[in-house]
C-alpha positions as CSV (number, residue, x, y, z in Angstrom):
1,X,71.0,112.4,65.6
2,X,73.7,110.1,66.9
3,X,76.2,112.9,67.6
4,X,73.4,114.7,69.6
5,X,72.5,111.3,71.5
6,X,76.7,111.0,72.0
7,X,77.4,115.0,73.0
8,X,73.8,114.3,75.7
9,X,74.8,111.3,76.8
10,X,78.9,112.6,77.6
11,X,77.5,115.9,79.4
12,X,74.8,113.6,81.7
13,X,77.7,111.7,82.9
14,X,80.1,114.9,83.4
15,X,77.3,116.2,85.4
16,X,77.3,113.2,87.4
17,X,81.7,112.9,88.0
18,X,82.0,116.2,88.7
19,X,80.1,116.6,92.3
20,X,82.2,113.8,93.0
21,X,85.8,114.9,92.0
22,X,85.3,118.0,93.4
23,X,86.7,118.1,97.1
24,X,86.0,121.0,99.7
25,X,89.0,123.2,100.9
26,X,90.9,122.0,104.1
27,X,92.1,124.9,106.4
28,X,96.0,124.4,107.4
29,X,95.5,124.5,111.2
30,X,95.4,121.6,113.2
31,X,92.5,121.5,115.0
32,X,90.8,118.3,114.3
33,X,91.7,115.7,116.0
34,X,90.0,113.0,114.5
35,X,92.5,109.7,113.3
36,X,92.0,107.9,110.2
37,X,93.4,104.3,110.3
38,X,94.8,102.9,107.0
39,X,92.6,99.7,106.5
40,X,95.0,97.0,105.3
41,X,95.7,95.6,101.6
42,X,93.7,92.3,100.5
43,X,97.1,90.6,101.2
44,X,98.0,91.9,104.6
45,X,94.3,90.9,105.6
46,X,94.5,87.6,104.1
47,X,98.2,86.8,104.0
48,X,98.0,83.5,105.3
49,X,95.7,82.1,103.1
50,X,97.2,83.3,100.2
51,X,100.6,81.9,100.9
52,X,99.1,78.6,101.6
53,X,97.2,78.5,98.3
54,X,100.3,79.5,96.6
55,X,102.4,76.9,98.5
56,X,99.3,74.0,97.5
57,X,99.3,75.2,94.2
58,X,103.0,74.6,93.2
59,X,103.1,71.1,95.0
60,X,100.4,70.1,93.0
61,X,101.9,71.3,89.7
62,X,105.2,69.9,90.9
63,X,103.6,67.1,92.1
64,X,101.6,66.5,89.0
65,X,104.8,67.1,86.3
66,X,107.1,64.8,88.4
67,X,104.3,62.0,89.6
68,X,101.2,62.5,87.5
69,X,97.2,62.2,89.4
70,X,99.2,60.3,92.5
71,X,102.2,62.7,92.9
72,X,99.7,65.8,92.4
73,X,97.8,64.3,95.7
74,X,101.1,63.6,97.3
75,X,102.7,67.5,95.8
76,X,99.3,69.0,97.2
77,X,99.8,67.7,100.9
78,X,103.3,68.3,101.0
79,X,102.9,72.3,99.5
80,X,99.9,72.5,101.3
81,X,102.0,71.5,104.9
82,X,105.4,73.5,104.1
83,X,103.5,76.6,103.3
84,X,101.6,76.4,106.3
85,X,104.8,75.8,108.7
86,X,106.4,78.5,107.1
87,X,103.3,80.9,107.1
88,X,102.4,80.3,111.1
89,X,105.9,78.8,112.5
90,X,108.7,80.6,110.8
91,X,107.7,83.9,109.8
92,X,104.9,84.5,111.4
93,X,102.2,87.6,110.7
94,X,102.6,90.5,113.2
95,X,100.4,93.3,112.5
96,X,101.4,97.0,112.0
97,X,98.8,99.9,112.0
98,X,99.0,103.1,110.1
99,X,97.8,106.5,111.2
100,X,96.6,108.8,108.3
101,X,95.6,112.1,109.5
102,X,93.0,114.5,107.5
């Protein structure tokens, strides 16, 4: 009974994957014009947030080794402020955008 339940149970989800793995022909012209734009990684969208996490993260931990519950405050502020100079003054984001075609 289990094996039947297992073999039912394996060809109800194959019946389910397969519509969706199955892609239609494409002819090789040209003809459609329609653009598909790349949508950006989770850290090209949020690139600045993440680098100033990163940056507050390792003062703290810094901060904390060197100075204890006071020099994790004081490793905090200081990550969290040369992250962000460095994030929007130094290197700054500039965006790029992709074309994929069908």
């Amino acid at each position: 009974m289990k094996k039947f339940i297992a073999t039912l149970m394996m060809v109800a989800m194959l019946a389910v994957v397969l519509p969706l793995s199955a892609n239609a022909q494409t002819s090789g012209n040209r003809t459609n014009t329609n653009r598909i734009y790349k949508r950006p990684n989770i850290y090209q969208r949020h690139r600045n947030l993440i680098n100033i996490g990163i940056g507050t993260g390792a003062g703290a931990l810094l901060g904390g080794l060197i100075g204890g519950k006071k020099g994790a405050l004081i490793g905090t502020a200081a990550g969290a402020g040369g992250s962000a100079l460095y994030t929007y003054k130094i290197n700054p984001k500039t965006r790029k955008y992709y074309r994929v075609y069908r």
